[in-house]
C-alpha positions as CSV (number, residue, x, y, z in Angstrom):
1,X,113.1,89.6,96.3
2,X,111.6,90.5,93.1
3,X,108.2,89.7,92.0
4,X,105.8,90.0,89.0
5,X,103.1,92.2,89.5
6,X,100.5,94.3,87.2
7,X,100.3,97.9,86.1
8,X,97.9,99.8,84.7
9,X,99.3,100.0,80.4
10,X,100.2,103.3,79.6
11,X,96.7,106.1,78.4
12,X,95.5,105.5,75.4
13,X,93.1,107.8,73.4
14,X,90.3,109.2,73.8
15,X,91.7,109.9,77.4
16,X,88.2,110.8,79.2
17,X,88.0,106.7,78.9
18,X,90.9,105.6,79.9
19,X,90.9,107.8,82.6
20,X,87.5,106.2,84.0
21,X,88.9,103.1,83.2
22,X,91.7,103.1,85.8
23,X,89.6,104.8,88.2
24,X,87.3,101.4,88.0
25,X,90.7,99.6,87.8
26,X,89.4,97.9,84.4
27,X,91.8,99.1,82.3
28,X,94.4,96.6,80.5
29,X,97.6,95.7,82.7
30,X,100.7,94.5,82.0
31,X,102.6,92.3,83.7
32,X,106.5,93.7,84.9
33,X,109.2,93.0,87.4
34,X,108.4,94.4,91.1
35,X,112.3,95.1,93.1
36,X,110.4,95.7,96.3
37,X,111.4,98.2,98.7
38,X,114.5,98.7,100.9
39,X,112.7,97.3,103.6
40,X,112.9,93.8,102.1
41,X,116.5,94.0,102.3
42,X,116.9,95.5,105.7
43,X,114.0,94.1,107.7
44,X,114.7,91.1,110.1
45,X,115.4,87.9,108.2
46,X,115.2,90.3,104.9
47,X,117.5,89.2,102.1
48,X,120.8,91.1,103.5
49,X,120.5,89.2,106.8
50,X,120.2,85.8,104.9
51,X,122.5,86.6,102.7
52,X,125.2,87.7,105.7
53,X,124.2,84.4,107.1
54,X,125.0,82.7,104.3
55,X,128.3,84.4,103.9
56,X,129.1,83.7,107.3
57,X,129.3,87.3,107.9
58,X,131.5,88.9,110.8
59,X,129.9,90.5,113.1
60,X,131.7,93.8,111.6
61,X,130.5,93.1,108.5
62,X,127.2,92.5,109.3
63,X,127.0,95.7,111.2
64,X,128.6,97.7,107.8
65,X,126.0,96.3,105.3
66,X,123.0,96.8,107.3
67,X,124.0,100.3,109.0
68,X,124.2,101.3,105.4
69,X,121.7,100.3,103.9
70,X,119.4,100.7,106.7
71,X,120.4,104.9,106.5
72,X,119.9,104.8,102.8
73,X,116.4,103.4,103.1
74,X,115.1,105.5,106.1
75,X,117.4,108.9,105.5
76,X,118.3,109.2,102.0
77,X,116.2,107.6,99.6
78,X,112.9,108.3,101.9
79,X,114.1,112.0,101.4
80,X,114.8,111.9,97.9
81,X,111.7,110.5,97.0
82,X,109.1,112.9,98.5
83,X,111.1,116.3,98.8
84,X,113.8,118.4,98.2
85,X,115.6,119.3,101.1
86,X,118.2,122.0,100.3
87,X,122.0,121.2,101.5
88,X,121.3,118.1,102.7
89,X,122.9,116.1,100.0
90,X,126.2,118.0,100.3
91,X,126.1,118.2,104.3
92,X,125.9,113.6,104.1
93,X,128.6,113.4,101.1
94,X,131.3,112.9,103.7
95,X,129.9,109.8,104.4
96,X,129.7,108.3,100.9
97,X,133.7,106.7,101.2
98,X,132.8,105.6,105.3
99,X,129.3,104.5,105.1
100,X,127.9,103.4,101.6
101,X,131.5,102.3,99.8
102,X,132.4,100.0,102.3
103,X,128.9,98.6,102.1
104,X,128.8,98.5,98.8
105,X,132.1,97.2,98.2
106,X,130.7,93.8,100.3
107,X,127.8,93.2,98.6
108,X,130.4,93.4,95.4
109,X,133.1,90.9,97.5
110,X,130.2,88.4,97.8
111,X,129.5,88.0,94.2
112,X,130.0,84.7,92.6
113,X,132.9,85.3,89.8
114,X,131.2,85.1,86.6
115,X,133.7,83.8,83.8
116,X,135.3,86.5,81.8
117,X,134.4,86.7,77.3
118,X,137.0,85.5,75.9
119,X,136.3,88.2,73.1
């Protein structure tokens, strides 16, 4: 799911050239890690449907893991990222232990066990 992709480097001085420099997009890039979007995960045949597949998911459990995440990506984080919506937040924090735990809590089930330091 996640990529490499470029980004403009951070402004360097004097300013007024960077500035027309990303506006032409010829100013230096760097190369870092893309996670993608929510909708990789959720979409059909997106990573949390192969990944249920490959865990042989019930049918329960598939439901769980993609009702959850499919509300965070179209409710919650949509929300968070392009306003502030008073009351909200609190009015949906019922739901964190029914909704996003139980989700959660597969995802961390399907985990390969990762030896523990013996330090």
């Amino acid at each position: 799911m996640r990529r490499i992709q470029d980004v403009p480097d951070d402004p360097i001085e004097p300013l007024a050239v960077w500035r027309d420099h990303i506006l032409n997009d010829s100013v230096k890039k760097s190369k870092v890690i893309c996670f993608g979007v929510l909708n990789d995960l959720t979409k059909q045949q997106g990573c949390l449907h192969q990944l249920c597949d490959v865990m042989s998911a019930t049918p329960t459990e598939r439901l769980t893991l993609l009702a959850g995440y499919k509300f965070l990506q179209k409710s919650v984080r949509n929300r968070d990222a392009h306003a502030y919506v008073p009351k909200v937040r609190q009015r949906q924090f019922a739901i964190v232990d029914t909704l996003f735990v139980e989700s959660f809590n597969l995802l961390l089930q399907w985990l390969p066990e990762r030896p523990t330091d013996p330090t």
